[in-house]
C-alpha positions as CSV (number, residue, x, y, z in Angstrom):
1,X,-3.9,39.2,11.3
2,X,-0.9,39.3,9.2
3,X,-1.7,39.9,4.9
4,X,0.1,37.1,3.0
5,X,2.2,40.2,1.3
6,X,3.6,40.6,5.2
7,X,4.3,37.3,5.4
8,X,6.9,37.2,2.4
9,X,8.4,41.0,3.5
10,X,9.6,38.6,6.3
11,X,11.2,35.6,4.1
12,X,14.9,36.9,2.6
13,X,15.9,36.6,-1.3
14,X,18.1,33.5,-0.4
15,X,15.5,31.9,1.4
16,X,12.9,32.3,-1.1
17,X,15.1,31.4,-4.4
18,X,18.2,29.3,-3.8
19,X,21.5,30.5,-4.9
20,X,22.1,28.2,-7.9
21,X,18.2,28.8,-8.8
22,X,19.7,32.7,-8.9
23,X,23.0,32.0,-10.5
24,X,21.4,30.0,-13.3
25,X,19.1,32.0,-14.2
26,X,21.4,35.4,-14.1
27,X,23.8,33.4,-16.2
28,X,21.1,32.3,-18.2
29,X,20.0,36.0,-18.5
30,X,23.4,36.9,-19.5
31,X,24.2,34.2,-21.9
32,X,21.1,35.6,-23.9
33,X,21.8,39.4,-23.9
34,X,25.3,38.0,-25.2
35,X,24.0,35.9,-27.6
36,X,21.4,39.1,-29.2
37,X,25.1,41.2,-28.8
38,X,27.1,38.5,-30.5
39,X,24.4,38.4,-33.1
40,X,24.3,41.9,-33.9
41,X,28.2,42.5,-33.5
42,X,28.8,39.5,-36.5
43,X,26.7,41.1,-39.2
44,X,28.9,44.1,-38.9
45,X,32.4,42.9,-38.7
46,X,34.5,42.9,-41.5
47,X,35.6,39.1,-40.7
48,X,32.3,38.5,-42.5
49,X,31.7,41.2,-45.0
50,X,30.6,37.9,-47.1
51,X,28.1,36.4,-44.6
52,X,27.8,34.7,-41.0
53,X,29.1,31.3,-41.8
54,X,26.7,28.7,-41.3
55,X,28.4,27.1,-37.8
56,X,28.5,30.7,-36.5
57,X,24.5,30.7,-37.2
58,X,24.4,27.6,-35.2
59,X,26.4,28.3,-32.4
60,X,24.3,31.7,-31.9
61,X,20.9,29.7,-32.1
62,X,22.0,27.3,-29.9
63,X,23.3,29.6,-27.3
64,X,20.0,31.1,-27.2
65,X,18.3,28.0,-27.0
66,X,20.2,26.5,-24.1
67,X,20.1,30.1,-22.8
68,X,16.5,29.4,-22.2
69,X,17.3,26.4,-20.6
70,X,19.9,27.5,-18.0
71,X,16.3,29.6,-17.2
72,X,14.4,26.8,-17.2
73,X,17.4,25.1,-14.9
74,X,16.9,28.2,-12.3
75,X,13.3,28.0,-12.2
76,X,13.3,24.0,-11.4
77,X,15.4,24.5,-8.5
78,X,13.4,26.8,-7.3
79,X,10.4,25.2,-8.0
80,X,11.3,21.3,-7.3
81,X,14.1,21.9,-4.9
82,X,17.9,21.2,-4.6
83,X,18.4,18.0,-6.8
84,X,22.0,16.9,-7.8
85,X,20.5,15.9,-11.5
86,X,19.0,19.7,-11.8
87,X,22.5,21.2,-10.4
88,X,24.1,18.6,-13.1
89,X,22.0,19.7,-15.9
90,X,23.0,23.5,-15.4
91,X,26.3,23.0,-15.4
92,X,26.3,20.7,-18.2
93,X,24.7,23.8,-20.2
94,X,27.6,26.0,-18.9
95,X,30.0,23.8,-20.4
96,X,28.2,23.3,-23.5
97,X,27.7,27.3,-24.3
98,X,32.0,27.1,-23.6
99,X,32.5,23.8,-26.0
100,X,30.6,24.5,-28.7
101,X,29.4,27.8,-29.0
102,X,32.2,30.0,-27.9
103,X,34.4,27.8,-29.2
104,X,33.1,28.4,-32.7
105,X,32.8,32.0,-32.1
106,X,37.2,32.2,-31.8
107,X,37.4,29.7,-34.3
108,X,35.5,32.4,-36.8
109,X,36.6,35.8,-35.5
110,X,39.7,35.7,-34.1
111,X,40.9,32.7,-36.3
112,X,41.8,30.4,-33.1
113,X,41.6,26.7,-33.4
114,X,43.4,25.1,-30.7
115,X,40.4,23.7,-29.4
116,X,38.3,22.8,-32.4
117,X,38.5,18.5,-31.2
118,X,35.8,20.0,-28.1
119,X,33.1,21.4,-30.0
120,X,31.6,17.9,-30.4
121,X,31.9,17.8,-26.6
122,X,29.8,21.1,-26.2
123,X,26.9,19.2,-28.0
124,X,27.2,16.0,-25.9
125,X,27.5,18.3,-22.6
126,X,24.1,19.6,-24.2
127,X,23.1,16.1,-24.8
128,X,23.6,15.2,-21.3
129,X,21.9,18.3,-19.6
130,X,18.6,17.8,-21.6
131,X,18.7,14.3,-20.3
132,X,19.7,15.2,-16.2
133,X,17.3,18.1,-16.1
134,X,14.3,15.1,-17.4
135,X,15.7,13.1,-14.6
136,X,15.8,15.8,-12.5
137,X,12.0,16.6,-13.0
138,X,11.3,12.5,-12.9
139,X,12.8,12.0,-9.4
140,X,11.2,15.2,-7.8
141,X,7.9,14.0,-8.8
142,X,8.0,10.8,-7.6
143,X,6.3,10.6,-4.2
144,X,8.8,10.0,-0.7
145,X,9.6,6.7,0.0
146,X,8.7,5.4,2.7
């Protein structure tokens, strides 16, 4: 008789966790150590001798909120399965942390503005991602059809 530990020795990685479940949450990962990096690295530069500016607060909080929820994104596809509104709501995060966050971040270091128009983008991508990954949970737990 087999021991259920055998049983998983025999299952790969890429069977067992999908490979947007993994990506998510490694970006998810990453997006956080960034964010604690980013965090630190701004109360030392001399760009802000006279304080982290109050949308450069934000954007850190925020990227370490939806941090949390690329996480959360990787754990429901592996949990609930492949779902176009779970894939949707990941990617939505993605393009939020781009939009707002790091778009603030060059706005207040480096003093680059060409994009400032999209920062209210990054916040509706967030928007939008909160609201796919709900559907996302709604439809998987909705019993088959038949």
């Amino acid at each position: 008789m087999s021991s259920p530990s055998s049983a998983l020795a025999s299952v790969s990685p890429s069977e067992v966790w999908p490979l947007s479940a993994r990506w998510f949450l490694a970006v998810g990962a990453i997006s956080a150590c960034a964010s604690v990096v980013f965090s630190a690295a701004f109360a030392h530069l001399p760009v802000f001798a006279g304080g982290v500016p109050t949308a450069v607060q934000t954007a850190l909080s925020q990227q370490q909120f939806h941090a949390l929820g690329l996480v959360l994104t990787g754990l429901a596809l592996r949990v609930c399965g492949s779902s176009r509104w779970l894939q949707a709501a990941g990617w939505l995060m993605l393009v939020g942390l781009l939009l707002f966050s790091l778009n603030l971040y060059a706005r207040h270091v480096f003093g680059w503005d060409a994009l400032r128009a999209w920062v209210p983008w990054g916040g509706l991508a967030w928007i939008l991602a909160w609201l796919s990954l709900a559907l996302g949970f709604l439809k998987r737990s909705q019993p088959p059809r038949a």
